[in-house]
N, C-alpha and C positions, 0 to 999 in steps of 0.2 A: 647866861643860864641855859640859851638852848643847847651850845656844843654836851656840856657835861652831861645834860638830861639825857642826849642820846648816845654819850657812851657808857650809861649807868641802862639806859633800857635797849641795847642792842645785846647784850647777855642775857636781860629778862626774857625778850623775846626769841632768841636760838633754845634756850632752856625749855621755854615750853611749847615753841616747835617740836622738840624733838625728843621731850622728855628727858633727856640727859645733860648730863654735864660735857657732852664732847660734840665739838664741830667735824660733822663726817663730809667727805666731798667725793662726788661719783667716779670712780674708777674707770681711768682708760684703759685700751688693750694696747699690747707692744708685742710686734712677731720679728722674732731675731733667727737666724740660721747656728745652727751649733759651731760653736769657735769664733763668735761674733762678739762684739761688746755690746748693752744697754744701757740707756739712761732714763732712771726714772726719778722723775722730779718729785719734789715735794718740799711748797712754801707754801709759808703762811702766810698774808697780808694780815697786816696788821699797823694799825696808827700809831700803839704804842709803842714808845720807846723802854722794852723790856726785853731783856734777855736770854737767850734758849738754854735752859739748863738741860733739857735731857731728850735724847732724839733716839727712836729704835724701829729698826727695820725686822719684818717678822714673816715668815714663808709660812703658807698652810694649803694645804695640798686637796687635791678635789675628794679622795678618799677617805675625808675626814679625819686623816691622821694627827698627830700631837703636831701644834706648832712648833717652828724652826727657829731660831733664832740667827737673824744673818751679819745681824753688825748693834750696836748701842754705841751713840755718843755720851761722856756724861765726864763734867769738870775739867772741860778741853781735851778730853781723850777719847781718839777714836779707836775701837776696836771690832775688828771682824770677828764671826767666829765658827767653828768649826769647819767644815769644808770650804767653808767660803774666806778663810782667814787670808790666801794670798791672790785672791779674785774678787773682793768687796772693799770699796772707800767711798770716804765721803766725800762730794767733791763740791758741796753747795756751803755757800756762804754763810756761817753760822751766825754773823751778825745783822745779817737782811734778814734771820730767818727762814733759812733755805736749807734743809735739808737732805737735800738730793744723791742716791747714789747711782754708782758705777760699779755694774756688776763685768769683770772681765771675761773672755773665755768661755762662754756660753755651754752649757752644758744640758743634757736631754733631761736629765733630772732636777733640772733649775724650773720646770715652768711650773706653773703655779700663780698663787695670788700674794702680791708682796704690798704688807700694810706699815704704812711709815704712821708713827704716832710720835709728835713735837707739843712738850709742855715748858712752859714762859713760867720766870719766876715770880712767884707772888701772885699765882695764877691758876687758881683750878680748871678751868678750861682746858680740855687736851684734843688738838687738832689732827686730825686722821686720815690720811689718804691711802688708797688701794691701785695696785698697779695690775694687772691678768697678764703675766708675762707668756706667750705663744714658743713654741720651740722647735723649728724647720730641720729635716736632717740637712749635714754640712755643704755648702758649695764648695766643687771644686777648687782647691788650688793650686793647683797646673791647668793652664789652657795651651791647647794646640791647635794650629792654623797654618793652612798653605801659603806658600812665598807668594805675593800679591793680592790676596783676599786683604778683609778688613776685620776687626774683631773688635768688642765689648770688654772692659774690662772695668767690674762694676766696684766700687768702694760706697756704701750707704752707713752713717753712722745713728742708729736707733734710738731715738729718742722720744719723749713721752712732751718733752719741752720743747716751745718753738726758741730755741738758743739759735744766736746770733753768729754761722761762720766766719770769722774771722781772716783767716786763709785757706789753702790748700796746695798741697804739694806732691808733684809725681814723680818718684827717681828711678832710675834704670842702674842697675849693675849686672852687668854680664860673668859675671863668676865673685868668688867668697871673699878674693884680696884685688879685686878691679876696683878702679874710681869708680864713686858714681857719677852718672851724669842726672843733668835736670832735664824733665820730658816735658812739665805743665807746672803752669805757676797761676797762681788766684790772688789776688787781695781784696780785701773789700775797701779800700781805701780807691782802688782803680773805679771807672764808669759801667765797665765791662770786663769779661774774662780776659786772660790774653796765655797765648801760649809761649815758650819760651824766643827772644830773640831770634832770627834766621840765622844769624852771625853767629852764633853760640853752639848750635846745636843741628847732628842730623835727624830728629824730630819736624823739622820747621815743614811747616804746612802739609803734616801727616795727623794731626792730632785735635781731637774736638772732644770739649767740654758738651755731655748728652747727657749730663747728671743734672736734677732742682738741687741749688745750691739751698735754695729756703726750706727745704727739705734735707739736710747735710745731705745730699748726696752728689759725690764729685767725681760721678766714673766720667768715662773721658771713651772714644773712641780711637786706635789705633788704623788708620790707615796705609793701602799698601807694603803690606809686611813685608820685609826683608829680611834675608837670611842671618844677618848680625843684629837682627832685633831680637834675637834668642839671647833670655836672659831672665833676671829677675826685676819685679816691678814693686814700688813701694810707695801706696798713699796715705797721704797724712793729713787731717783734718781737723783743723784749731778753732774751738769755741773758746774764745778768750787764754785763758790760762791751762782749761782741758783739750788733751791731745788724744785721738783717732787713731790708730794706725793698722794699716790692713797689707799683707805681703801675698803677691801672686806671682806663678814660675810660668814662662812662655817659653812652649815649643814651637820652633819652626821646623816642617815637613819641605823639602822638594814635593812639585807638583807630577802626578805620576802621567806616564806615557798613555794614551787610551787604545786601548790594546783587546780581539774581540774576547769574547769572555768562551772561557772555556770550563769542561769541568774540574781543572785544578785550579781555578780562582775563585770558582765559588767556594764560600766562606763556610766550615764545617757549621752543623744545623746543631742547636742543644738540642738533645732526645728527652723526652720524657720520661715518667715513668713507667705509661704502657707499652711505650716503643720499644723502652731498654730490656721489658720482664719480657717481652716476643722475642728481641735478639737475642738474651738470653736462651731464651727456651730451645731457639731454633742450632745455637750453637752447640748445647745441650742434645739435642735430639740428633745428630749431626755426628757426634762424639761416639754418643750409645749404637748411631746406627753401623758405621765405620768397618766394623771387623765384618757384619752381613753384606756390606756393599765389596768387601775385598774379597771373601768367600765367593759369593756371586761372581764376580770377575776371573778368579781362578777355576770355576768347576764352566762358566763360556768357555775360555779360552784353553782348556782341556778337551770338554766335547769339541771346538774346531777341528783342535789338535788330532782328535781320533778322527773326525770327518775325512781330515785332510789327507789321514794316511790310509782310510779304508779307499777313497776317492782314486788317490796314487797306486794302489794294487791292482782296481779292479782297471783303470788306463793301462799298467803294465799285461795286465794279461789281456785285454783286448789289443795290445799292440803286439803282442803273443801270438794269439791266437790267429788278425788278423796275416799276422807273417806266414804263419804256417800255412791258413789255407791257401796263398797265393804260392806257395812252395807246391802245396799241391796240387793246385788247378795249374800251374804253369808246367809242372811233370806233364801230367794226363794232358795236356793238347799237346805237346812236345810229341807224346807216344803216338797221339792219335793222328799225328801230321807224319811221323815216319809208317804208321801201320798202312796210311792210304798210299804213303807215295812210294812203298815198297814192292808191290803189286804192280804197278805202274814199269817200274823198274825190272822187276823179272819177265814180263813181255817182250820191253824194249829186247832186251837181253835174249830171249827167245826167237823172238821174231830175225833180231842184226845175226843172229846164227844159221835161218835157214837160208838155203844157199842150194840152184841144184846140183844134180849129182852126174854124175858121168856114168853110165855104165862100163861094167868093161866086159868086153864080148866074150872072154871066155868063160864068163860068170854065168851067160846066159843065151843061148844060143838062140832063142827065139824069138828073141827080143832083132836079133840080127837078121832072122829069116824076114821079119816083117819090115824091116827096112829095105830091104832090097824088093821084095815085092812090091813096094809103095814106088818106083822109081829109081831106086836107088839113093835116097834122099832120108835120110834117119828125121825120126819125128820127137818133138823134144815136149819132156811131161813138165808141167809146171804142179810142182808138188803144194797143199792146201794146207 
């Protein structure tokens, strides 16, 4: 008597808990990056053995807009609907009662509050869960990295359930039609992670598991990059029968020469927009000033130009001028050197001419008495 009594007063009392007819359950948050996948669970527990006739998933957005409708199961068919029709499935167990979907592809305008509602047949009861789905702009998918560093290369799979990893898988293909190779392998079947065989692969003893698996996350660390580790990378994460999969492209750089820095290595600067409306202005003012600053240039080097030649006449005539008076002071001492030493000359000339003179006696007869008077002995005049 007692099972039945308390499954006859375990509806009496959620009823008037809560006043209604529906079991509501507190809503967790879920933050996904855009182009990510989520999972958002929603089971019922439940003893009985009854059947989930109708299960619907419903978006309502914080601006109080008209509800969305993202997906309804109902009479074994599942259907997505609008936007969401090749990015929404159900991926829970219909007959545990599990209604859970998988929203693919994550999108900016996916986030919101997503309320799953699951009614059992023969059952008024309808149980209601709320998901707050978060939505991060996208992570990169190209990573780059220099030849011997180490890099991050994260795969996390979002879920709202603590679901059971199953496996995990990391493949490398170096171009569109290469093999691929295996980089990391997981079981849960194994004690511990393990990375691919040595013997297998140029991976071996480059690669660590840095991801909570009990958290689906299976990023893995890359070690020691090498230059044919450029390529694409692809992880894949197995919760039973649902599969994860996340694809990232890896570039490898040569490591550059360190070299001193000059000003054509520093990296140009973005400008602003007071920087850009000053350069503006300045190229602008610049522009308008132009034809004044060329003016100016040609009315200097015109006044030079008449400097230069008034400069050049007035040298030409002081080398003029200077000529001539040395034309003329060199005459006048020329004159004044023959005026003194011509004087000079007709003395000389005067003088080498006097000479005495002879009388001759019959010029002068008295001159002859007095010579004989004096002895006989003529007396000779020296003329002044």
């Amino acid at each position: 008597m007692s099972c039945p009594l308390k499954l006859i007063l375990l509806p009496a009392l959620l009823d008037y808990s809560l006043g209604l007819s529906d079991l509501i359950v507190s809503s967790p948050e879920l933050t996904v990056h855009v182009g990510d996948s989520a999972l958002m669970g929603c089971v019922f527990q439940s003893t009985e053995d009854k059947h989930v006739t109708k299960v619907d998933w419903m978006l309502s957005k914080e601006n109080h807009a008209e509800d969305e409708y993202v997906l309804y199961y109902y009479s074994n068919l599942s259907v997505p609907m609008g936007r969401f029709r090749n990015r929404a499935c159900l991926v829970g167990d219909i007959l545990h009662h599990d209604g859970s979907l998988l929203l693919q592809d994550v999108q900016e305008a996916d986030q919101g509050t997503y309320t799953c509602e699951i009614r059992l047949e023969r059952e008024s009861l309808v149980f209601k869960k709320a998901v707050t789905l978060h939505v991060l702009p996208e992570e990169p998918k190209e990573l780059t990295v220099h030849v011997g560093d180490s890099i991050p290369i994260k795969c996390v799979f979002q879920s709202t359930e603590e679901k059971h990893v199953t496996k995990i898988n990391w493949m490398f293909s170096s171009g569109e039609r290469a093999k691929e190779e295996t980089v990391f392998h997981y079981h849960s079947k194994l004690k511990s992670p393990m990375g691919y065989p040595q013997t297998w692969g140029r991976f071996q003893n480059r690669i660590n598991l840095v991801g909570d698996i009990s958290r689906n996350d299976g990023s893995i660390m890359l070690q020691g990059v090498k230059e044919s580790d450029r390529g694409i990378y692809t992880c894949s994460i197995y919760l039973g029968n649902l599969v994860f999969k996340k694809t990232v492209v890896l570039s490898v750089i040569l490591k550059e020469a360190q070299t001193l820095v000059t000003p054509a290595a520093i990296p140009p600067m973005v400008l602003g927009g007071n920087q850009l409306v000053i350069i503006v202005g300045i190229v602008c003012g610049t522009i308008l000033l132009l034809p004044v600053l060329i003016l100016i240039v040609k009315r200097t080097h015109r006044n030079k130009s008449s400097v230069n030649s008034t400069t050049l006449v007035k040298n030409l005539e002081n080398t003029k001028k200077a000529d001539l008076e040395k034309h003329v002071y060199s005459s006048i001492s020329t004159r004044e050197v023959i005026d003194k030493e011509e004087p000079r000359g007709k003395s000389e000339a005067t003088y080498m001419t006097m000479h005495p003179v002879w009388p001759s006696l019959r010029s002068d007869p008295n001159n002859l008495h007095e010579k004989k008077s004096d002895g006989g002995t003529p007396k000779t005049q020296r003329a002044f």
